[in-house]
Phi, psi and omega in degrees: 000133181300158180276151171255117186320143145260294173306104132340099169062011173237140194314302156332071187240143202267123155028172138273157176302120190023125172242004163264347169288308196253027173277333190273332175301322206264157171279212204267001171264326185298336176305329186284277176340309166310305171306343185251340178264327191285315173318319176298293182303298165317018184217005196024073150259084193282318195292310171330306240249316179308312208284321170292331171305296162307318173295333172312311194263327175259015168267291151288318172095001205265108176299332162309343189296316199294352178282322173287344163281306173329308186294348191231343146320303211292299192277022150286311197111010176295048203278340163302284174346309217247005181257322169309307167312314194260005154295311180300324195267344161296350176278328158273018172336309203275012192246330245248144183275145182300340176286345201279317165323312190281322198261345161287321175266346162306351197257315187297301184348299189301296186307332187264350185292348192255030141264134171226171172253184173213159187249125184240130209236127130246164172280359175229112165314172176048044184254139173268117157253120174243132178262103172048046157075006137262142196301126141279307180183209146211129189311174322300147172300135169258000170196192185276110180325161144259122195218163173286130197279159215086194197264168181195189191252143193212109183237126183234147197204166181186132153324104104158057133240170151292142182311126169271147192213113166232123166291140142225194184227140183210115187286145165308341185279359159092137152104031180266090165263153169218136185250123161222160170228151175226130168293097177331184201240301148244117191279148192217144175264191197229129175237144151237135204226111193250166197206109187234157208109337165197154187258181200046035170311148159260136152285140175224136174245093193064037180069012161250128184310143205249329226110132166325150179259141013279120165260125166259169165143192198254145183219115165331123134001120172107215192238142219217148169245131175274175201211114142266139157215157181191158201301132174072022181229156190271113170326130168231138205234152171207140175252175191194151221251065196263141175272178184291115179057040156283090181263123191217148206240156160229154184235130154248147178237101178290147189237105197293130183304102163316131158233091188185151201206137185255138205241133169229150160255123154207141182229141176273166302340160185311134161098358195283119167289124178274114161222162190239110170057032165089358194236131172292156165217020148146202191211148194035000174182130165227121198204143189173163183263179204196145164278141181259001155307331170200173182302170167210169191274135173232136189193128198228136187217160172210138196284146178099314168281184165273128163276157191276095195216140201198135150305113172223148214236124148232169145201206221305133153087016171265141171263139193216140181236135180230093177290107167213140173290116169257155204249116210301142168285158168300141175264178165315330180266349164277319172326300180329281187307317156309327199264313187291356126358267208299325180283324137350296201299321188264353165258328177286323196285348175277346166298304185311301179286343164234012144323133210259101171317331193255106196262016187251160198308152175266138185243158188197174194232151174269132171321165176305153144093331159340121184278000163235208197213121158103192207265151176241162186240090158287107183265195209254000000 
């Protein structure tokens, strides 16, 4: 069987570690499994022959195994992977056959000038960085990364931004940043939005309420109609345009709410007293405005007339023209005139009623000096 590289780039390659020694370790399935990781490899099927390798080794436990997951790291290009692995198993050196010990660390040598590090900056914290779809860590870094020198895929992510996706390159020579940023899912401006005319105002943002005024905070991006509102006060609105990371400050201004309607009166014959709720407020013709929260009393008088009493309602911002007549009292001379009417009325009919059926002359003589000569006839 052919030997298998370890060493990087070197003319010289060294073995996989015994692989009939430590074939003699495993039992008979993982044995099976080793013969299938060495054939994947002889055919460089690195990723196969690591993936049988690994299993082997968390199978067993058999700390020798891990020179051979290192050996199938290496020739991935993992070499941060495959110097971590033979870090691991040097950690048990003393359980280890001294060749297997010389030849892990002849290998780590080999392996480590093509790790260098890098300073990796995001703009967000709690961000997951993965180097080729591996965990590197997560922000911020508290120190300088170790990573594989070449080029690579560099993804950085956080729940509700978009995935940052950077090719880079990171040399061995050292002075290697990499600066990234991640962009929210929804981008948002920052508003404070103040309110002066009346207090305890509510802020509303698209008819939903934000919070009592002074409101801060963060508001998506684009375009939003803000709101104040508060009791007895005129809703006041304004719409407005925000951009992405857009800090703008807004003022709205309340205006205490008319609850009033203007009233014109006029009223008849000239001189008719107008009053409102018990208040004289002029004669014949009036106009002013009413609250339009309750009803009010009206009531237009004049000597001679019937006075006039009426409910009157307006509201808001209504102009009401309101006309009245008033209807003249019976005078004295109709009474008067009406009542000898009626005695009038009550002497014929009693003339009628006691006129003497028997219609015949009364007979009688006129005095001396009488203008007239002979017997006159009366009736009665």
């Amino acid at each position: 069987m052919r030997k298998l590289a370890i060493a990087l780039l070197l003319i010289s390659a060294t073995a996989l570690a015994k692989p009939k020694a430590i074939r003699d370790e495993l039992d008979a399935n993982n044995k099976k499994s080793w013969d299938t990781a060495v054939q994947l490899y002889g055919i460089s099927d690195f990723e196969g022959a690591l993936a049988e390798f690994q299993r082997i080794y968390d199978a067993s436990k058999n700390t020798r195994v891990l020179y051979n997951v290192a050996v199938c790291q290496k020739d991935l290009k993992r070499y941060k992977a495959a110097a971590e692995t033979l870090h691991h198993a040097l950690e048990k050196k003393k359980e280890l056959p001294k060749e297997d010990v010389a030849e892990m660390e002849t290998a780590l040598k080999t392996i480590e000038p093509f790790i260098t590090k890098v300073e990796i900056v995001v703009n967000e914290p709690g961000a997951s960085v993965y180097v080729d779809d591996v965990l590197l860590g997560t922000t911020p870094f508290a120190e300088l990364q170790q990573v594989d020198a070449g080029s690579h895929t560099v993804k950085v992510t956080k729940p509700g931004f978009v995935d940052t996706v950077h090719k880079a390159t990171f040399t061995t020579a050292g002075g290697n940043k990499l600066t990234l940023s991640l962009e929210p899912k929804v981008q948002v401006a920052s508003v404070t939005i103040n309110v002066v005319g009346a207090p305890n105002a509510t802020v509303f943002i698209d008819e939903k309420p934000a919070g009592l005024a002074p409101f801060t905070g963060d508001v998506e991006a684009g375009r939003h109609t803000i709101e104040a509102r508060a009791t007895d006060f005129v809703t006041t609105r304004q719409t407005v345009t925000l951009a992405y990371k857009q800090q703008a400050t807004f003022v709205l201004s309340l205006a205490r709410q008319r609850h009033e309607g203007m009233v014109h009166i006029v009223a008849k014959p000239e001189g008719a007293t107008i009053e409102i709720d018990g208040q004289i407020k002029g004669r014949t013709e009036w106009e002013g405005p009413l609250d339009t929260r309750s009803g009010h009393s009206l009531v237009v008088k004049k000597d001679g007339y019937f006075s006039y009493t009426s409910e009157l309602t307006v509201t808001d911002d209504q102009r009401r023209n309101v006309p009245v007549t008033l209807n003249p009292e019976k005078s004295w001379v109709f009474w008067v005139v009406g009542a000898s009417a009626v005695l009038a009325g009550g002497a014929v009919a009693a003339y009628f009623a006691l006129k003497p059926a028997d219609q015949k002359a009364v007979p009688g003589t006129l005095q001396a000096g009488g203008s007239g000569v002979g017997t006159a006839h009366f009736p009665w």
